[in-house]
C-alpha positions, 0 to 999 in steps of 0.5 A: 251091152256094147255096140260097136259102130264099124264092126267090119272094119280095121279097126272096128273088126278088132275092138269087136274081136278084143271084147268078145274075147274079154267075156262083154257082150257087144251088138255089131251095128252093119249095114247089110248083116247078110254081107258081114261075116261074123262068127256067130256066138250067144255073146254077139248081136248084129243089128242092121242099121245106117248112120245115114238113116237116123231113124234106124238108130234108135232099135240099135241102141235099145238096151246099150250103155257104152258106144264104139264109134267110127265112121268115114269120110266127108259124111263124119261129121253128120253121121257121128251126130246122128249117132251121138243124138240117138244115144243120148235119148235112149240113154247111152253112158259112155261114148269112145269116137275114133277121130284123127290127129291134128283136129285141134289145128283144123281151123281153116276147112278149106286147107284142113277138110278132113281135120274139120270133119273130125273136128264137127263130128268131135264137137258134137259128141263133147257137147252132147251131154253123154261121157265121151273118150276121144281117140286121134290116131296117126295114119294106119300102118295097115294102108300100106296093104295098098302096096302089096300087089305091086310090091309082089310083081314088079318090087315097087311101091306108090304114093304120093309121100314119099319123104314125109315122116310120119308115126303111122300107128298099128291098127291093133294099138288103136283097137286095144286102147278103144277096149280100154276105154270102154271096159275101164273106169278113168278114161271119160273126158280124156283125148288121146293121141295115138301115133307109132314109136318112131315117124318114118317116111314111105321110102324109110317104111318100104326099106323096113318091109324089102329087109324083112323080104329080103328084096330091094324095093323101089319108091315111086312118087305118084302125082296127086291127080293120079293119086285122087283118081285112084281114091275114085274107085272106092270113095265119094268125090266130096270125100276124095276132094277133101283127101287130096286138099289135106295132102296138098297141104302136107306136101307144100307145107310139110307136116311136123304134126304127123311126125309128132310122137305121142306117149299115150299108147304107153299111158294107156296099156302099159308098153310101147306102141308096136313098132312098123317092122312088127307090123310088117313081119306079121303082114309079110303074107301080103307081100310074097310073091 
């Protein structure tokens, strides 16, 4: 049995998917089951549990050997130990934890919050006894579904970096090397890092999508207060803090690491990672208008 902590998420949706099409029998773990649309199957189980409750856990885990983990935001670090802690008493072989790239450089928690909570959440898991794969993916392709609505009306996107190159990588990329890991042999003790073909910046990332369109598209640089207002909506104060510090600093002092190409997409599943204009053609629905 395979659980799948995020299994209603970008990434977490797709490792579900991916196993269950393989022929694995997985357990969602979701907060409210009632909430969550799952195509229902002898091969799937949802468990109603909260990585925030430990008690919930321990149910959740019964009777699973391998562990997809992911969780959000400035609650990672204790979210993910509380998870790491459970598997190991009801004796889980094999953990895959969805960090980020560039914890390794994420010392100073003040410059670096978002880094230091992978970077805690990462320790944990290393150091819980329980064999481990670790995945530190770039920035998803997927964020910029945050355009759309403005890319339809008015033929504008926003956002506060618009000149910083990034290798953003596609979400299913991410998904496929997790299901990798947790179905093959010789991934355990291994850190891979998960970035796009080439490092383009918002403005070179919206030229991409206005020639698949076949509109001219225009970048607008948002402010970071206006940035951080907009994350208010959806994202705890603490978390959207952290956020803001973490851009703060790529803005100021640039961001090499972001731009930094890895071949461990091609190590693990044998081809290129896909690129952003692929990742576009196949999400041009979002964007008509």
């Amino acid at each position: 049995m395979i659980l799948v902590t995020g299994a209603t998420g970008n990434v977490g949706g797709k490792v579900l998917s991916l196993l269950r099409a393989d022929g694995h029998k997985v357990r969602a773990l979701t907060r409210d089951p009632a909430k969550a649309a799952f195509d229902a199957g002898a091969d799937l189980e949802v468990v109603a549990a909260d990585l925030g409750r430990p008690e919930t856990l321990p149910a959740a885990l019964d009777g699973v050997q391998k562990v997809f983990l992911m969780s959000l935001g400035a609650n990672k670090a204790t979210h993910d130990a509380h998870l790491v802690a459970a598997a190991r008493e009801a004796g889980v072989e094999h953990i895959v934890q969805l960090s980020t790239l560039g914890v390794e450089m994420a010392e100073d928690p003040k410059k670096n919050p978002l880094g230091h909570w992978h970077r805690v959440a990462e320790d944990a898991l290393r150091e819980s006894g329980v064999a481990w794969t670790i995945l530190r993916p770039n920035g998803f392709m997927s964020m910029n579904l945050g355009w759309a609505a403005s890319v339809k009306a008015e033929g504008v996107a926003r956002g506060p970096l618009a000149d910083v190159p990034e290798a953003i990588v596609d979400p299913r990329d991410i998904a496929e090397v997790a299901v990798r890991a947790l179905t093959e042999e010789g991934h355990e003790g291994r850190v891979y890092e998960l970035t796009g073909p080439q490092a383009l910046t918002g403005r070179e990332q919206l030229a991409v999508l206005g020639s698949l369109l076949g509109r001219d598209l225009r970048f607008e640089t948002v402010p970071l207060a206006a940035h951080r207002e907009m994350m208010l909506r959806h994202f705890s104060e603490e978390t959207v803090n952290g956020v803001i510090t973490t851009l703060e600093e790529a803005i100021e002092h640039g961001s090499e690491l972001h731009g930094r190409l890895s071949p461990d997409i091609q190590r693990v599943l044998g081809r290129a990672p896909r690129s952003f204009a692929t990742w576009a053609h196949d999400h041009l629905d979002f964007y008509r208008a």
